[in-house]
C-alpha positions as CSV (number, residue, x, y, z in Angstrom):
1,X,16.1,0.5,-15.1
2,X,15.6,-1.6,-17.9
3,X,13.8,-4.0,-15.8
4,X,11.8,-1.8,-14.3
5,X,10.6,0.5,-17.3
6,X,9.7,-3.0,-19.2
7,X,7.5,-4.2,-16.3
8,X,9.7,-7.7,-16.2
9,X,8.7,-7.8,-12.3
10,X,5.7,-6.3,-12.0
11,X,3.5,-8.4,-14.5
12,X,1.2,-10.7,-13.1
13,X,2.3,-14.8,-13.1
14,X,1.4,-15.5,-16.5
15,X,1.0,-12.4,-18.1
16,X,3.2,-11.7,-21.1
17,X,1.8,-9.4,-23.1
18,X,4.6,-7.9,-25.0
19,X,7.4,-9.2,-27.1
20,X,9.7,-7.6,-24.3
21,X,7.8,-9.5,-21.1
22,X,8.1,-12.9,-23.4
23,X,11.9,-12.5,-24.7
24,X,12.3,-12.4,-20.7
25,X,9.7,-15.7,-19.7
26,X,11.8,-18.7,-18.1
27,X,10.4,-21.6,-19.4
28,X,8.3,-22.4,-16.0
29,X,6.5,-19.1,-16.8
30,X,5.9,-20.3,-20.0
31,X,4.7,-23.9,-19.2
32,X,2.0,-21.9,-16.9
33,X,4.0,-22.9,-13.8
34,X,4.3,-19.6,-12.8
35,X,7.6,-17.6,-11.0
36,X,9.7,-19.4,-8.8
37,X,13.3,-19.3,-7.8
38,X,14.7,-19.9,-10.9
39,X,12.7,-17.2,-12.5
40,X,14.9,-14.9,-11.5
41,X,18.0,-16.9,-11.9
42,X,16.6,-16.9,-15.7
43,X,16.2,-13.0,-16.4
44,X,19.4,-12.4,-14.4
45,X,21.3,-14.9,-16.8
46,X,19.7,-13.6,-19.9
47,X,21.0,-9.8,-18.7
48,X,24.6,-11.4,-18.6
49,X,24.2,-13.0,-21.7
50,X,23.6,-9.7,-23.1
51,X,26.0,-7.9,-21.6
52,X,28.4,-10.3,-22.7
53,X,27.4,-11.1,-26.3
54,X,25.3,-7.7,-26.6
55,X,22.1,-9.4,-27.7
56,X,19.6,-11.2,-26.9
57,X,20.1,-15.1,-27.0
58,X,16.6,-15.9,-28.3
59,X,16.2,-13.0,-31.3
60,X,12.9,-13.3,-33.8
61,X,10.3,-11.4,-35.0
62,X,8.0,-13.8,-34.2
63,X,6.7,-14.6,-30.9
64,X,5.6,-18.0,-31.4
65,X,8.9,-18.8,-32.3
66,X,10.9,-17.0,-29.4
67,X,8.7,-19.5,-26.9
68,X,9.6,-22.7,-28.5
69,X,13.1,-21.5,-28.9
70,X,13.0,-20.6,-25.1
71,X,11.5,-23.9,-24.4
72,X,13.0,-26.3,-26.4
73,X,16.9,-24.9,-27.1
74,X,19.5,-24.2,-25.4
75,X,20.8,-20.7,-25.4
76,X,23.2,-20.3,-28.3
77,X,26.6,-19.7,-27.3
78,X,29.0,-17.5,-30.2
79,X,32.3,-19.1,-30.5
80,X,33.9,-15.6,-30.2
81,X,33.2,-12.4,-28.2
C-alpha cells in the first residue's frame, strides 16, 4: 500500500517530485535513463532493506544529497540487526 499511496509506480519516467518518489529512484531513473528492468529490482531491494534494517539505506534531509548517495555509494550495510 505503501507503494501505491506514495505514487512509486505511477509517476511519469523522470518525474520525482517528492523526497519519497526520489528516496525510491534507481540510479538509471536518476541518470535520465528512464525505468527498466532493474527499476524494479531496485525499489523491491530497497523494501527488503527496510524491512530488514527498518530504515531506509540512503536517509538525509537533503535531496541533493540522497541522489549522489544513490548514485555514487553503495548501500550501507549495519554490522548488526
Amino acid at each position: 500500500m505503501f507503494v501505491l499511496s506514495h505514487g512509486l509506480f505511477d509517476r511519469a519516467p523522470g518525474e520525482l517530485k517528492t523526497k519519497e518518489s526520489l528516496r525510491y529512484a534507481s540510479p538509471e531513473e536518476l541518470n535520465g535513463i528512464g525505468r527498466q528492468s532493474t527499476t524494479w529490482v531496485w525499489v523491491l531491494g530497497i523494501f527488503i532493506y527496510e524491512f530488514v534494517y527498518g530504515r531506509h539505506p540512503y536517509e538525509h534531509k537533503d535531496t541533493a544529497v540522497i541522489r549522489t548517495m544513490i548514485l555514487k555509494y553503495p548501500p550501507p550495510f549495519p554490522e548488526h540487526i
